[in-house]
VEXLODO-47934 format. One record per residue (C-alpha): residue number from 1; residue in three letters; x, y, z. Coordinates in nm, 3 decimals. Layout:
# residues N
R|resi|resn|px|py|pz
R|NUM|Ala|X|Y|Z
...
# end
This chain:
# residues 231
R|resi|resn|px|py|pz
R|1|Unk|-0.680|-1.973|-4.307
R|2|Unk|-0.535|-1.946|-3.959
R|3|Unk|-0.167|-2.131|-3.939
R|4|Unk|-0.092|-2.315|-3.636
R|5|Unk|0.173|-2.431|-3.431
R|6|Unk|0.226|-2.786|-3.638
R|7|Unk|0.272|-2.556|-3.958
R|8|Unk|0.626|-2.441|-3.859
R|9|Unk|0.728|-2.762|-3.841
R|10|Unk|0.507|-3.016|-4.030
R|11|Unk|0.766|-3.124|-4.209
R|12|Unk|1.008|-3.269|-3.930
R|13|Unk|0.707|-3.402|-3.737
R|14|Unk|0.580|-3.626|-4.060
R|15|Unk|0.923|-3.767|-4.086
R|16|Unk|0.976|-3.862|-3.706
R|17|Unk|0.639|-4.001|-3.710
R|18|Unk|0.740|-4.246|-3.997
R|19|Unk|0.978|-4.411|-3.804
R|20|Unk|0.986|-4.344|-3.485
R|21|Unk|0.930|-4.574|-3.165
R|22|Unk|0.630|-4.377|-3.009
R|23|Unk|0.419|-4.312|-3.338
R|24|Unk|0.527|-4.591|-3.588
R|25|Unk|0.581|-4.922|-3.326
R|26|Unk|0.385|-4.838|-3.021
R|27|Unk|0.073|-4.617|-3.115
R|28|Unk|-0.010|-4.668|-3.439
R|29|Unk|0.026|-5.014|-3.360
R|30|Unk|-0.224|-4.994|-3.097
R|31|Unk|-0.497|-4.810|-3.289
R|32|Unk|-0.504|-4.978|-3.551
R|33|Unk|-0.546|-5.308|-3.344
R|34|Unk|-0.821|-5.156|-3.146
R|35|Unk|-0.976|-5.105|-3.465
R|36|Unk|-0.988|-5.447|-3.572
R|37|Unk|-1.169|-5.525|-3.878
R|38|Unk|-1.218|-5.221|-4.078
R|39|Unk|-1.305|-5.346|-4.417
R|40|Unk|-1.604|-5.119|-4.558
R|41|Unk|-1.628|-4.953|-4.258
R|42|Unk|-1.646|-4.503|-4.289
R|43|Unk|-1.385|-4.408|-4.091
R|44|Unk|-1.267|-4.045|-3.993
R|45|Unk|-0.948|-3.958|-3.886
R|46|Unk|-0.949|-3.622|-3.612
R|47|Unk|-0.653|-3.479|-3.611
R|48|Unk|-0.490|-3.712|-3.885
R|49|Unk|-0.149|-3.528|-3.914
R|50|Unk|0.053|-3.602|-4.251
R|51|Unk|-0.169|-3.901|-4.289
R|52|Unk|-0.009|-4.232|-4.178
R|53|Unk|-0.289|-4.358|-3.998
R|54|Unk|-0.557|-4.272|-4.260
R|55|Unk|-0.307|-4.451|-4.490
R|56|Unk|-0.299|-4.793|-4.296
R|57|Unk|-0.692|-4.791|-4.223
R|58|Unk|-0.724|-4.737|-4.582
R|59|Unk|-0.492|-5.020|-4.668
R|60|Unk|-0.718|-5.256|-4.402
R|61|Unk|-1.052|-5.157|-4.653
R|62|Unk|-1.184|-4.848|-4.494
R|63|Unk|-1.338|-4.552|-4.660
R|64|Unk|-1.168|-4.274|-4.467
R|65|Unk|-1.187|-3.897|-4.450
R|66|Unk|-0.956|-3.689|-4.264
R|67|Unk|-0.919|-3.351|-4.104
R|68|Unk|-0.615|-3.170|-3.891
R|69|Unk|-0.607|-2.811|-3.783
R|70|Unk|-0.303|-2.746|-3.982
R|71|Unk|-0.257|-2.675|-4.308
R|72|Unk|0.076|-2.791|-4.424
R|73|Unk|-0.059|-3.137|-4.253
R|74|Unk|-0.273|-3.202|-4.491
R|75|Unk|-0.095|-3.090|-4.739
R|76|Unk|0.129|-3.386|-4.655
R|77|Unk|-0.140|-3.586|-4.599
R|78|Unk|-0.280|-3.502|-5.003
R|79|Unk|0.103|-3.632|-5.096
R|80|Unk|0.071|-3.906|-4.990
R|81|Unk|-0.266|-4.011|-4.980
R|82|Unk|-0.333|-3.870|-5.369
R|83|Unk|-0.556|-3.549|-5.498
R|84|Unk|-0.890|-3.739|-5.428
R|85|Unk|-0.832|-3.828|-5.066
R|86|Unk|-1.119|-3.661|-4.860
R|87|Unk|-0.909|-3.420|-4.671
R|88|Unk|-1.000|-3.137|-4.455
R|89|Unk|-0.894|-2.814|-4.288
R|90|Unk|-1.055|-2.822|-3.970
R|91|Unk|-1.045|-2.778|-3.543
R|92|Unk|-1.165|-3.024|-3.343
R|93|Unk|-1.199|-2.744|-3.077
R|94|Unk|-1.502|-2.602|-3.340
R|95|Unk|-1.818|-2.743|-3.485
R|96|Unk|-1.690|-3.018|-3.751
R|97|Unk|-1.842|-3.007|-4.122
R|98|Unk|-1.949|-3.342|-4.169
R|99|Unk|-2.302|-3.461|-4.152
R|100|Unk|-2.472|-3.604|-3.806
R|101|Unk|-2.428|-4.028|-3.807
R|102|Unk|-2.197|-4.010|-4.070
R|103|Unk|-1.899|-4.259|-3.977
R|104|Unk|-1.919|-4.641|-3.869
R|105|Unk|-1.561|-4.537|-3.656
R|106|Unk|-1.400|-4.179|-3.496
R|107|Unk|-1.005|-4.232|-3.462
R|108|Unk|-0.829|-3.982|-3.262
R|109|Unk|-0.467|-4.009|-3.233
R|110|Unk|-0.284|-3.806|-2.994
R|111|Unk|-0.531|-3.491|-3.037
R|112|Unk|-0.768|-3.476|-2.746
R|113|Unk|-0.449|-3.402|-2.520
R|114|Unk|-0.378|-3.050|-2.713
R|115|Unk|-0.715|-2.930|-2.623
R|116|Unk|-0.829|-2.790|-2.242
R|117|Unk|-1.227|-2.838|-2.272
R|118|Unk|-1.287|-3.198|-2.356
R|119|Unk|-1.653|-3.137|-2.390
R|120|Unk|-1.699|-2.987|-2.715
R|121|Unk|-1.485|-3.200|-2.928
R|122|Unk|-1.617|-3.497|-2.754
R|123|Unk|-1.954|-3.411|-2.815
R|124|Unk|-1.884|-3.343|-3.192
R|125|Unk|-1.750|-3.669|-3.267
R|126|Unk|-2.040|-3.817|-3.086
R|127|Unk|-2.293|-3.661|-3.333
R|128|Unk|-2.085|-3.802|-3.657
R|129|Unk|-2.055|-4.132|-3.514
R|130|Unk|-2.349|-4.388|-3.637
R|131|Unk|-2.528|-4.568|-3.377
R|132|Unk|-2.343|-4.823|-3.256
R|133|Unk|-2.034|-4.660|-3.348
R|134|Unk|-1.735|-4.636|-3.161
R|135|Unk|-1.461|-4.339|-3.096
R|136|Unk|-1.090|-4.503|-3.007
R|137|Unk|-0.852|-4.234|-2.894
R|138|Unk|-0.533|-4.229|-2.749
R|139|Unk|-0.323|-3.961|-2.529
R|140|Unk|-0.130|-3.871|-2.314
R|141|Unk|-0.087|-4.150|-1.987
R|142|Unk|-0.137|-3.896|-1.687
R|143|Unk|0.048|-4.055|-1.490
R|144|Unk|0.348|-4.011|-1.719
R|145|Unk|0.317|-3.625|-1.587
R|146|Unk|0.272|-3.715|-1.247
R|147|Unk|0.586|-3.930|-1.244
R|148|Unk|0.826|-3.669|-1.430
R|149|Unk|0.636|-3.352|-1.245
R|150|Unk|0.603|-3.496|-0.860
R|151|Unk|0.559|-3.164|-0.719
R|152|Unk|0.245|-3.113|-0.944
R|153|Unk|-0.138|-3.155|-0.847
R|154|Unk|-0.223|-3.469|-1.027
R|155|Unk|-0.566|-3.429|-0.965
R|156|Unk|-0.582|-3.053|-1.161
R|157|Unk|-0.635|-3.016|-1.552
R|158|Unk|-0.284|-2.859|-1.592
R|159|Unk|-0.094|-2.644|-1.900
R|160|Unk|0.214|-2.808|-1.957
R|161|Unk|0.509|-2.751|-2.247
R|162|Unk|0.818|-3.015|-2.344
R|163|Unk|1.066|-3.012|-2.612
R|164|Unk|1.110|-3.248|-2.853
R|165|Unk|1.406|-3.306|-3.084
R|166|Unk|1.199|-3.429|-3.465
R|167|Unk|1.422|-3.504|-3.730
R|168|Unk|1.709|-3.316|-3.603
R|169|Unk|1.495|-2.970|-3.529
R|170|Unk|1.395|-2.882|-3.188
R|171|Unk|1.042|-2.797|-3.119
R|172|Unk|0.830|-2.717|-2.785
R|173|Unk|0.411|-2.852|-2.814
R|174|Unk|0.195|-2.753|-2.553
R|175|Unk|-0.063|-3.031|-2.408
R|176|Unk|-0.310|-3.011|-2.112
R|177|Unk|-0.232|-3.308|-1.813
R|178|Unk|-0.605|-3.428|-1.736
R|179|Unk|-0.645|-3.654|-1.487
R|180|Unk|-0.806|-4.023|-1.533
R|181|Unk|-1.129|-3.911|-1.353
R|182|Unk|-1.158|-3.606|-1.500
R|183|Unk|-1.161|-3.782|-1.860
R|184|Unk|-1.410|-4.067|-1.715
R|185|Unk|-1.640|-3.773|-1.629
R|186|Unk|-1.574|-3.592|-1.944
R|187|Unk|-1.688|-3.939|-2.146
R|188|Unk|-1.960|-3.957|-1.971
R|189|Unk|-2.104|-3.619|-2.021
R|190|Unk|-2.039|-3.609|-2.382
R|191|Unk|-2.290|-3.924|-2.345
R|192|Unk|-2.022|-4.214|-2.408
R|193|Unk|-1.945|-4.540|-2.195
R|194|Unk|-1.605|-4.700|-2.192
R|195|Unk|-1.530|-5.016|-2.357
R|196|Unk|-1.177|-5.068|-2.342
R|197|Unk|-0.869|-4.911|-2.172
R|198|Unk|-0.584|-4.990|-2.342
R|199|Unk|-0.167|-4.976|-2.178
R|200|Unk|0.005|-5.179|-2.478
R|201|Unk|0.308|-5.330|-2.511
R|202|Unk|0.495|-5.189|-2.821
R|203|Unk|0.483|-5.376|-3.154
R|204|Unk|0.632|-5.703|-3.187
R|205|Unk|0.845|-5.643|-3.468
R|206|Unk|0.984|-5.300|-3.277
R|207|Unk|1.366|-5.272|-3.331
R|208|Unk|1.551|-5.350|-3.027
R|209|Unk|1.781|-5.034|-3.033
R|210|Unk|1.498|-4.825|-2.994
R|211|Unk|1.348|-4.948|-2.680
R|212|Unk|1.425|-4.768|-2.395
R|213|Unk|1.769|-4.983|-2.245
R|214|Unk|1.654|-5.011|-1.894
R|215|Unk|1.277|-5.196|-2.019
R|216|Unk|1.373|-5.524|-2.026
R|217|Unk|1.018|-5.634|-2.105
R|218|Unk|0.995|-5.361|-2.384
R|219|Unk|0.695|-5.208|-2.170
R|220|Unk|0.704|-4.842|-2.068
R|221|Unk|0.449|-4.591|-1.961
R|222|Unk|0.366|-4.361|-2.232
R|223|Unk|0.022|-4.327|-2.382
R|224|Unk|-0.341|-4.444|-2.281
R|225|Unk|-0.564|-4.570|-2.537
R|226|Unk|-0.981|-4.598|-2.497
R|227|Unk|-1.260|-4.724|-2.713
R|228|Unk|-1.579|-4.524|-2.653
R|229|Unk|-1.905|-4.615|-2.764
R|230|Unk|-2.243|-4.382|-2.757
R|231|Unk|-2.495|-4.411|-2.488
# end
């Protein structure tokens, strides 16, 4: 079993996700509202992390499975969800082991931005998705990069590294800047059409200390969600 980056520090990432104002009041949020009414529905989580979301789509009625490229994620995940959660070891940047039209919805959160070719992971969670199915995804908002990196090509699929401080340990993740178009054309060649784009505010109930001081109207510019449905 291969370990990856998110195994050094699993740990620290799971607990800053719990609480935090990106992940717990403004994403999470946001996906599972996209979602809407999930009762019954199969849902699988790409790239479900210590398993939060799987947790609150479960909660809504779902049947969920879900699968993250690290280990030590889903061992969180198996703590929390229980022994008989449907949890798997797997890349999203590789053929996926589930069956052809097996899930009603594809969530995935924060993933697709890790990866530099779009079009096989796209194309994957096409096939597992039931007709009539839908994919909602969020990453990274590119023009978050463009604002912080001015000097940088917008319009180039770009490498790019930042720190982050989680739960008191610094850690560096590497993501791929992809421009709007560029994941418009990428949709459309895995053979999906848009339905929704999604800028959010936060969640109402988001604690006032952790909003950024200078957003008075509690909106910033952070992530971009879509919902995707087959073609």
């Amino acid at each position: 079993m291969t370990a990856t980056d998110y195994d050094d520090f699993a740990a620290a990432y799971a607990a800053s996700n719990e609480s935090g104002l990106f992940n717990a009041y403004y994403e999470r949020p946001a996906v599972l509202s996209l979602a809407g009414d999930v009762s019954g529905r199969r849902i699988l989580d790409a790239g479900c992390g210590s398993g939060p979301l799987t947790a609150a789509l479960r909660d809504k009625g779902a049947v969920v499975t879900g699968f993250d490229r690290s280990a030590a994620m889903v061992d969180l995940a198996r703590r929390r969800l229980g022994e008989d959660a449907d949890l798997h070891v797997a890349d999203l940047s590789e053929p996926l082991p589930f069956a052809d039209a097996e899930y009603d919805v594809v969530v995935a959160s924060l993933v697709l931005h890790y990866l530099e070719d779009w079009s096989g992971p796209l194309t994957e969670l096409r096939r597992v998705l039931k007709p009539g199915g839908r994919l909602i995804f969020s990453t990274m908002h590119p023009t978050g990069y463009a604002m912080d990196n001015p000097e940088a090509d917008y319009f180039a699929v770009t490498k790019y590294s930042w720190d982050y401080v989680m739960d008191g340990q610094t850690v560096w993740l590497t993501m791929w800047h992809r421009p709007l178009h560029a994941m418009s054309d990428a949709f459309a060649a895995a053979g999906f059409r848009i339905e929704t784009i999604s800028e959010p505010p936060p969640a109402p109930d988001t604690p006032a200390e952790l909003l950024p001081p200078d957003k008075g109207s509690g909106r910033f510019m952070c992530f971009l969600f879509f919902v995707l449905e087959p073609v």
